[in-house]
Every structure is written in C-alpha cells, then in structure tokens.
C-alpha positions in Angstrom: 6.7 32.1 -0.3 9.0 29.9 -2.0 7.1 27.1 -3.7 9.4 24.0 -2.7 10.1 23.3 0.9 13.9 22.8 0.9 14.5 26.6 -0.2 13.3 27.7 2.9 16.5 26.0 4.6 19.8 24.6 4.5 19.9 21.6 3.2 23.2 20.3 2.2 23.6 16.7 3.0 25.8 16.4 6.3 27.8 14.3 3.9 29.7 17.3 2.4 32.2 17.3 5.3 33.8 14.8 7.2 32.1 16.2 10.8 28.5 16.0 10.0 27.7 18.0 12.7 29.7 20.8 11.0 26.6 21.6 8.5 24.5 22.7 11.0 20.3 23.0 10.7 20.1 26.6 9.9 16.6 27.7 9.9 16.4 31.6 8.7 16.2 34.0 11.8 12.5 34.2 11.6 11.4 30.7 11.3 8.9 29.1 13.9 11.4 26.6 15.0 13.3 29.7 17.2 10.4 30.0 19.2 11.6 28.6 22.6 7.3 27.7 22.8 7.2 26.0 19.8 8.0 22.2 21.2 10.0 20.1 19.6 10.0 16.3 21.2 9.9 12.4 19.8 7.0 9.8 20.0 6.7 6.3 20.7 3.9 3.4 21.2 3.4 0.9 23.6 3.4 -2.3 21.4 6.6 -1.1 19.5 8.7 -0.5 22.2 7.6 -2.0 25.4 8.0 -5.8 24.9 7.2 -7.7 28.3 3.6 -9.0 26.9 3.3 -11.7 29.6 4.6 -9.6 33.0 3.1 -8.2 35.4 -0.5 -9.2 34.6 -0.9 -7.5 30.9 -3.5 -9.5 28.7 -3.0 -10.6 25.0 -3.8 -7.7 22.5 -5.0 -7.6 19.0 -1.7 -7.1 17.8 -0.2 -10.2 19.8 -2.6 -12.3 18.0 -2.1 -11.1 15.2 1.7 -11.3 15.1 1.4 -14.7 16.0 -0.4 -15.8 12.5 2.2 -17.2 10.2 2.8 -15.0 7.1 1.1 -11.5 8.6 4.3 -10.0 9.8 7.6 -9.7 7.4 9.7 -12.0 9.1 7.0 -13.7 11.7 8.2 -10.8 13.8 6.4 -9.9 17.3 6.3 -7.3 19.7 6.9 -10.0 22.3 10.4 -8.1 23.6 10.3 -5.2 21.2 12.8 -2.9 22.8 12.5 -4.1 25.8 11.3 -0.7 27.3 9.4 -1.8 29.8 12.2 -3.0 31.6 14.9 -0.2 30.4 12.3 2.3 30.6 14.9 4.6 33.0 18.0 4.7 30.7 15.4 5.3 27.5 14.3 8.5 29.5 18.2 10.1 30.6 18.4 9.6 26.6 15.5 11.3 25.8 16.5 14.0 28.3 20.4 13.7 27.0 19.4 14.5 23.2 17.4 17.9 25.2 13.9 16.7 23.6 11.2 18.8 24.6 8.4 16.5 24.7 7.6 12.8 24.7 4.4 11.3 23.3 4.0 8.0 24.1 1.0 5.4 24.5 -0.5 3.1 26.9 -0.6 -0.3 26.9 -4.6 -0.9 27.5 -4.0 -4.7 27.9 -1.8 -3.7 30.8 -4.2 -1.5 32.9 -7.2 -3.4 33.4 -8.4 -7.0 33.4 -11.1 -8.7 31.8 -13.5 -7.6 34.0 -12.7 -3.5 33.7 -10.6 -3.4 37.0 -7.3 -1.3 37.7 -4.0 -3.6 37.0 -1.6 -2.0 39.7 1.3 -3.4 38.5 0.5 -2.2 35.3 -0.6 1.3 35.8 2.4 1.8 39.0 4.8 1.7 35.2 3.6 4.3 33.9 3.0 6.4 36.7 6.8 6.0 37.2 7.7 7.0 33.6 5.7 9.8 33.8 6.9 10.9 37.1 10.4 10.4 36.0 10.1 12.4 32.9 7.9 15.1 34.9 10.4 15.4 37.3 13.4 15.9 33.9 10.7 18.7 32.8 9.5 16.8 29.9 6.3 17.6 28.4 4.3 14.6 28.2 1.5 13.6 25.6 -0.1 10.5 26.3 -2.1 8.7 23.8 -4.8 6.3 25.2 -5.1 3.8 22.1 -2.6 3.1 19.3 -3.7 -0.2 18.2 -3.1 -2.4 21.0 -6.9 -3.1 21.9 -7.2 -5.9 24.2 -7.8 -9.4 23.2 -11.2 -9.6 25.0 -12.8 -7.2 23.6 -12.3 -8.3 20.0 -13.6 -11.3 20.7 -16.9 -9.8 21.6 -16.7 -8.0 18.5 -14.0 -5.7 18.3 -14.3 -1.7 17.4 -17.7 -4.0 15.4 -19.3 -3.7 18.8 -20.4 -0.2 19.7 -19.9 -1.2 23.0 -16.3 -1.4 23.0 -16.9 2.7 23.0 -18.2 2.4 25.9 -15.4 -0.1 27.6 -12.8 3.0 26.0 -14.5 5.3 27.7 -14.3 3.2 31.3 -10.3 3.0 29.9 -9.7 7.1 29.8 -11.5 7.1 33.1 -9.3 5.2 35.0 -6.3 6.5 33.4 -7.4 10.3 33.5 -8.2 8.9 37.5 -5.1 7.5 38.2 -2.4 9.9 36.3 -4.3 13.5 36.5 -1.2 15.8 37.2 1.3 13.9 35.0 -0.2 14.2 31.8 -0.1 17.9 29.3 -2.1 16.7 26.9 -4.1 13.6 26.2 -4.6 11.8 23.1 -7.5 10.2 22.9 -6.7 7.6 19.5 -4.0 7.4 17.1 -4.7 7.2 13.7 -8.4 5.7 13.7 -8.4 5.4 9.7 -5.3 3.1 10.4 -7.2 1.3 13.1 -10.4 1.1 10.7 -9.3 1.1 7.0 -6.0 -1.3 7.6 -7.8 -3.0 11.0 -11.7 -4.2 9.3 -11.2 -2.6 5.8 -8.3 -4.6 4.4 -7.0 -7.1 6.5 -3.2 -5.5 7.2 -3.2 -4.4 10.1 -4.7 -6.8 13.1 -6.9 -8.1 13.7 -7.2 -8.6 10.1 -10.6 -8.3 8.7 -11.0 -7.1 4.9 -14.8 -5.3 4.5 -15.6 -2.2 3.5 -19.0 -1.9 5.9 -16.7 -3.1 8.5 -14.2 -0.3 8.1 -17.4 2.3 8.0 -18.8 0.8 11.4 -15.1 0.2 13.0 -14.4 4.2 12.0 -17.9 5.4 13.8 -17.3 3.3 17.2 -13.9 4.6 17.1 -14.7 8.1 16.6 -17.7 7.7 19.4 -15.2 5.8 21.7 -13.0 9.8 21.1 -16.4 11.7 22.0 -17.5 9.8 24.8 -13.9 10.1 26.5 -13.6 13.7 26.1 -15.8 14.7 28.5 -14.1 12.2 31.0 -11.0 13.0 30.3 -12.1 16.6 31.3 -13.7 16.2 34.5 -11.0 14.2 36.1 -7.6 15.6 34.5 -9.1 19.5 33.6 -5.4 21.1 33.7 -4.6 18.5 30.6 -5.2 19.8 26.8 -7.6 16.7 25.3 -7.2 16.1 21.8 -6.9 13.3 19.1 -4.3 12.7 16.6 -4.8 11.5 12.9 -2.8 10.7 10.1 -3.3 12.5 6.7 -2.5 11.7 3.4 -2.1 13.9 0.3 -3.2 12.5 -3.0 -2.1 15.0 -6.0 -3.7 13.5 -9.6 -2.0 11.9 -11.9 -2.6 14.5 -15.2 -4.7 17.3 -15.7 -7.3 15.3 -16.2 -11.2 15.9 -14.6 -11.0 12.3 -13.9 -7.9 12.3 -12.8 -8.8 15.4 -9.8 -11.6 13.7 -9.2 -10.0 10.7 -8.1 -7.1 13.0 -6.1 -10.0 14.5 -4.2 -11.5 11.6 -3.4 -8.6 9.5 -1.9 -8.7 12.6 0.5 -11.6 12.7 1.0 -11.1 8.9 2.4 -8.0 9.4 3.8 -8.7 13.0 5.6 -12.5 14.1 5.2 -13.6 10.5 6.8 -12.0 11.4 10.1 -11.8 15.2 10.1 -15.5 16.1 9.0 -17.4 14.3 11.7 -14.7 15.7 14.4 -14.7 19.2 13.1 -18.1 19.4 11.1 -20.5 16.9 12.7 -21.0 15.0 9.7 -19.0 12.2 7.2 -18.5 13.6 4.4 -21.3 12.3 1.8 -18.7 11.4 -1.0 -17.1 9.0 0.8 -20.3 6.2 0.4 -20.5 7.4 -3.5 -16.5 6.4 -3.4 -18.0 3.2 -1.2 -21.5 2.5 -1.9 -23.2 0.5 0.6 -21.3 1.1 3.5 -22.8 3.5 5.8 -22.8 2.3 9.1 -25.4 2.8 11.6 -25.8 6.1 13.8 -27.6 6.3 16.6 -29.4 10.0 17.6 -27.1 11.9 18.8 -23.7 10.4 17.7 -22.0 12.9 15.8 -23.0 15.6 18.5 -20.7 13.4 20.7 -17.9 12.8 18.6 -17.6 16.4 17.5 -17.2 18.1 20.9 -14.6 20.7 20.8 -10.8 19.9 21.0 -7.9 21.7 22.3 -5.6 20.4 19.9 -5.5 18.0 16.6 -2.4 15.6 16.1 -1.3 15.2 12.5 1.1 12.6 11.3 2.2 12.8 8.0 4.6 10.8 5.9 4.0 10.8 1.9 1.4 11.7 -0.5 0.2 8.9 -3.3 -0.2 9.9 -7.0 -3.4 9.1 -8.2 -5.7 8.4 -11.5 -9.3 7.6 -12.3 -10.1 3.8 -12.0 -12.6 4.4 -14.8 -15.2 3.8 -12.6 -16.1 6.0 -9.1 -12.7 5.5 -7.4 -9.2 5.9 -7.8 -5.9 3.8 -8.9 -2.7 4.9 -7.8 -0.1 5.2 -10.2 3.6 5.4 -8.4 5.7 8.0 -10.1 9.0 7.4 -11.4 12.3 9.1 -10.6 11.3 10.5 -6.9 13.0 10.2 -3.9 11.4 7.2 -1.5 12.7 5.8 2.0 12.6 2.0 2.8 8.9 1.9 2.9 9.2 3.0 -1.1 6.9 6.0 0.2 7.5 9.5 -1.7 9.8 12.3 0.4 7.1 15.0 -1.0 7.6 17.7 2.1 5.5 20.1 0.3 2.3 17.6 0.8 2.3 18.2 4.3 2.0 22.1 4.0 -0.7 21.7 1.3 -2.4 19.8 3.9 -2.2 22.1 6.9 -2.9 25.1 4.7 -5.8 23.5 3.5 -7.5 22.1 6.7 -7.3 26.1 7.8 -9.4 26.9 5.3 -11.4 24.1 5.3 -12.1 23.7 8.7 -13.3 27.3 10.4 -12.5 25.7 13.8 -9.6 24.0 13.3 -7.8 23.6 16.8 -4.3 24.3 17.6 -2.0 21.8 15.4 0.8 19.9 16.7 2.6 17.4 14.0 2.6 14.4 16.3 4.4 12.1 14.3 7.0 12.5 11.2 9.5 10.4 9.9 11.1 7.7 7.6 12.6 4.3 7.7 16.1 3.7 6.3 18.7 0.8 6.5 20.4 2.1 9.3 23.7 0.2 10.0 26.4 1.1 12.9 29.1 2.0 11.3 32.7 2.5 13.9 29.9 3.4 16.6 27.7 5.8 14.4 24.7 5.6 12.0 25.1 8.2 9.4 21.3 8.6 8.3 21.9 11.5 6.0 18.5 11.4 3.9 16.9 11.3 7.4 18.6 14.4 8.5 17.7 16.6 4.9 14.1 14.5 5.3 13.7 16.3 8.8 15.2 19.5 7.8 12.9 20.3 4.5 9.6 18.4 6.3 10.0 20.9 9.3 10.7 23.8 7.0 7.1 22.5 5.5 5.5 23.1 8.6 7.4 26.7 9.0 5.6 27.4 5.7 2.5 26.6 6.8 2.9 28.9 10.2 3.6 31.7 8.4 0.1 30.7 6.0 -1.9 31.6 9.5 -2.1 27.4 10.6 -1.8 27.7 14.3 0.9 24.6 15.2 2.6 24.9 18.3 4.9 21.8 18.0 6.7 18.5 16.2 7.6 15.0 17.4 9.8 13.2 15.7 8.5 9.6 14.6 10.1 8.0 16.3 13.1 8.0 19.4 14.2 4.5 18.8 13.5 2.2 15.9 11.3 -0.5 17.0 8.2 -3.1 15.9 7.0 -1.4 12.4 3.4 -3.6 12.8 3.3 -5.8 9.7 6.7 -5.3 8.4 8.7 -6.2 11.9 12.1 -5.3 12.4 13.1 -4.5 9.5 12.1 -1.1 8.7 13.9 1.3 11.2 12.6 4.8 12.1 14.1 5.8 15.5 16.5 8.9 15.5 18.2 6.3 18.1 19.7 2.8 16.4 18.3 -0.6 18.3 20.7 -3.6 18.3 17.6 -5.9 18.6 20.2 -8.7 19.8 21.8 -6.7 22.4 19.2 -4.1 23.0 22.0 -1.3 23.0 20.8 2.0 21.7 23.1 4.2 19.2 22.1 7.9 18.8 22.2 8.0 15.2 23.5 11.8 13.3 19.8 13.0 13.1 19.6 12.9 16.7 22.8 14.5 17.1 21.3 17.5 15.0 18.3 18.0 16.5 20.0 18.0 19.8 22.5 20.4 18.5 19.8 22.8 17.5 18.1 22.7 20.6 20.8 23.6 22.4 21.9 26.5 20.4 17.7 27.6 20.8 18.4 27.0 24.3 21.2 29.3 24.0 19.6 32.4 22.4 18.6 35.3 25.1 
C-alpha cells in the first residue's frame, strides 16, 4: 500500500487546464468508490442552514443565545436567517438531487418539535416530514441526526447536558421523532459530535452555551452519551426498518519528535479526543487515562450507565478534518506545537489525509466490534469568491480527491465503511466563526441567498454520473 494518500489517485489540480472538468476524479478500477453501494451524499445541520428561529412556533436554542453575546461569534454573526432553508427548503433539494448525491444527512431542529412542556410542535415537525418526503420520493437516502448542538433554551436553564435529566427529555425527543417520521428515515443519528458538545460546550467556553470546567465537560460527555443509550432502544421499537447509530468526530494527534514524552502526549490527546467517546460506546468503560490526563474530573455514574450507553450500534459516523502535532507539556498533558511549511485551509487546520486512514485502521484493531463505518462529515473552508458565475475551489477538489482515496486505503485494510458525505452542500453558519469560513460544495450569496455550485460539486457530480453509467 502506498504510504501517502494522494498516490492512490489522480490528483492534478483542475487548474492545469482551462476546463476544469477536463481532469476528471480518476479513482483506479478497483477502488471502493465504483461500488454503486458504496454511498456517496452531503450533510447539513439545522442551525447552519435553516434560519427562521422565530416561525412557526420554534423556541430559542443554546446557540441563539449564545450568538447573541457580543464578542462570541466572529463578526456578531447568528443563525437568525442562515441560509434561509427553511423556507427554500424545495429548490435546496432539486440541487441536491441535480448534483446526483446519493444521500443527505441532515439534523433536526429540537427547538422546533416540541414546546416547553414536551408536546409535538405540528408546524414544526409537518417541515420535516415534507423534506423528507420530498427527498424520499427523489430516492435519496436520508440520515437524520437528532442533536447537533441546537439544544433548546429551556433545558439549559435547568441545567443543561449538567442535568442528567436532560437524558431523559432526549430520550422523550427520539421518541416523538422516531413516532412521527418512522418510514422516512434510513438511518438515525442519535448526536453529533458529543466531545464538541462537551469539550467546546462545558469544557472551554467556545462553543455555546459557553461554560469553561473540566468536571463539567466529564459530566456534560456522560449525560450525553446516556441521552445516545437511552434513545437507542426507542429509536428501535418505533422506527425498526432504520439503521440507529451515532456519529463522532476524531482527531489524530502524531508527536512532535521521537521523544517518550513526546508519544506520550500524541497518545493522550487521542485518547481525549477519540478513546473519551469511543471506549464507553464500544467497550463499556472511559478510558482510565483520560482522569490521569484530567485529574479530578470523573463525573458521577449511576449502576448501570455504561451498560446503557454501550448497547450495540448498526453504524458509527466519523467526521474527520485535521490531525494536531503535539509535545509533552512537561507535566501529564500535552502542548501542541503547529508545524511549519504544511498545507492548511481557512480554519489554518493541517490537509494531513493520511490521519484519517491511520484512524480507521486503528479503531479496527482497537475496537473488536467496531460497527459498519460511514465518514459522515469531511471537508474544508476556503475563501470562495464567484468569479464570471463560478467558484473555482481547486484545493477543495485535490482535498476531496486524496481524503477519499484515504478512506479507499483504509477499505482495502479490512475497515468496513459503506459510505462519505461531504461536509457540507452549501456553506453556511460555521458556529463561532459566522460567515466567514465557507464549506459548502455549493457558494451562498448570504445577501441574495442565491446558490452557486462551485467546481468540487461539478466533480463529484461528474463522477457519479460516470458510476451511474458503468454496467
């Protein structure tokens, strides 16, 4: 196997000629990527794309109070109109279906579903059993995700993901939904990224609702991960045709030298950014490093806790986007030291493809029953400008090409992944840096609200369609 990702493809920059479709993706004849089953699709989330926060009965979330604090989002940004999906919701999907996606992963707006009190918002939940009617009806597969940030207002004021009851109130959420759309939904998501939601939520303060404590981060992560265990079951009995899963976002930390010190402190920022989440899902237990990494913090467990939250999954989401380069603190932890010379999108985050095979390959030998893998979100932000009616995002398009020869790689290492969803369709609300950073395969004119399909879209679709095209 060759060692760097980018040698498994083609990977000239669309640059080289002046029709940059004319360098087309051109994955070797037995690459993954032909299989007509392996699903290719884009992703979205409620709060950075659906605007309309005071219609149709939706309550303030996290993230509207959050955005609402002078100085937490670049620009005093808000998802207030976002993309305005909620309301162009139809021509979003015929360009979804136009660009011959696959699949669509999107999220639900829990502060649109149900009032204070736990009862059904029709008005909300009639949207997205029209979305997901509509895109049934275009043959779309559709993953849904029940929580990607945007927990209601309510419930943090009684504490938040602090309360172990708000596990309970999630689980009340995947009933109703699971209730209301069992027959439109292939697979259901159960969070998105809980170390996001706990590390960035309770641990540092940069992500709402903005609280910086490492023993709140600990607690936040275990109601999280019970809120996933108690759903699963629900989710189950009233939708059993559905795959149930959970999606999580993994980070690969590679040391800075040779250094015992320095490995030690790689292994450890995994072991916070990876272990944390996938060892009480897929082993029953946290992983007993991570309070030597953060003494003090170990939150409480009740009997029987872990047997909930690691009940068997059909499928594991992983996003991936960079790895960090790290060195010993000099104490227990880890410093990380930003290498020089690397190629870095808008965020400044590495393009280091090969992290996410490491990763996968790793988790299958980790993890004895690891469930069927599907990459549920990958991407990078660039300065995207329309240029004469196009948006010529070439490090996007060799950023796509090498990270999805990556996860060829890793198929052909035994991982089990049966599909990829670009992060994400349309730029949108990046949480605490606004507007500014774009990721969409599809330009927003946040002004106008037009959509441009920008050249990475134009690839993907023109691979699909030559798939589509094989006997």
């Amino acid at each position: 196997m060759a060692n760097d990702a980018s040698a498994v493809f083609d990977t000239r920059s669309s640059a080289v000629s002046n029709d940059p479709l004319a360098d087309p993706f051109t994955p070797p004849a037995d690459s993954s990527l032909w299989r007509k089953n392996f699903l290719l699709g884009a992703a979205t989330a409620s709060y950075q794309i659906e605007g309309a926060v005071d219609e149709d009965g939706r309550l303030p979330s996290i993230w509207d109070t959050f955005s609402a604090i002078p100085g937490k989002v670049l620009a005093g940004d808000t998802g207030a109109v976002a993309c305005d999906h909620y309301h162009r919701w139809e021509a979003d999907v015929d360009m979804l279906v136009s660009l011959g996606l696959e699949g669509y992963r999107l999220s639900i707006a829990w502060p649109r579903v149900m009032d204070t009190t736990g009862a059904p918002n029709r008005k909300g939940l009639d949207f997205y059993k029209r979305l997901l009617n509509r895109l049934k009806e275009k043959g779309i597969t559709t993953f849904v995700t029940l929580y990607h940030w945007d927990l209601p207002q309510h419930l943090e004021d009684r504490g938040g993901w602090l309360n172990r009851d708000t596990a309970y109130r999630f689980a009340d959420y995947a009933d109703l939904m699971s209730r209301e759309l069992a027959g439109t939904v292939d697979a259901w998501a159960t969070l998105n990224e809980p170390w996001c939601s706990a590390y960035l939520g309770y641990g540092n303060g940069h992500h709402a609702p903005g609280l910086a404590d490492g023993r709140f981060a600990t607690q936040a992560m275990h109601h999280l991960l019970l809120a996933h265990g108690l759903a699963i079951p629900v989710l189950h009995a009233n939708d059993p045709a559905s795959q149930m899963g959970i999606v999580a976002n993994i980070g690969r930390g590679t040391p800075n030298s040779d250094s015992a010190a320095d490995q030690r402190a790689a292994h450890l920022f995994e072991v916070q950014h990876n272990a944390w989440i996938l060892d009480p899902l897929l082993k029953g237990a946290y992983p007993q490093e991570l309070f030597e990494l953060w003494p003090g913090t170990e939150p409480l467990i009740l009997d029987g806790d872990l047997q909930t939250i690691s009940a068997p999954l059909d499928f594991l989401g992983i996003n991936y986007y960079f790895r960090s380069n790290l060195a010993s603190d000099g104490a227990h932890g880890f410093r990380e030291v930003p290498l020089e010379g690397v190629e870095r999108t808008q965020m400044g985050w590495e393009v280091y493809p090969e992290g996410l095979r490491d990763l996968l390959t790793g988790f299958n030998r980790t993890y004895p029953n690891l469930p069927p893998i599907y990459i549920t979100e990958n991407g990078m932000a660039s300065d995207d400008k329309v240029i004469d009616g196009h948006v010529d995002d070439t490090q996007r398009i060799s950023f796509l090409k090498r990270h999805l020869a990556a996860v060829d790689q890793a198929i052909k290492a035994g991982v089990d992944i049966r599909g990829y969803f670009l992060w994400s369709l349309m730029d949108n609300f990046e949480w605490a840096f606004g507007y500014e950073r774009r990721f969409g395969v599809v330009h927003v004119d946040y002004s106008t609200q037009k959509r441009t399909v920008k050249r990475s879209a134009e690839w993907v679709a023109k691979f699909l369609k030559e798939r589509k095209a094989q006997v």
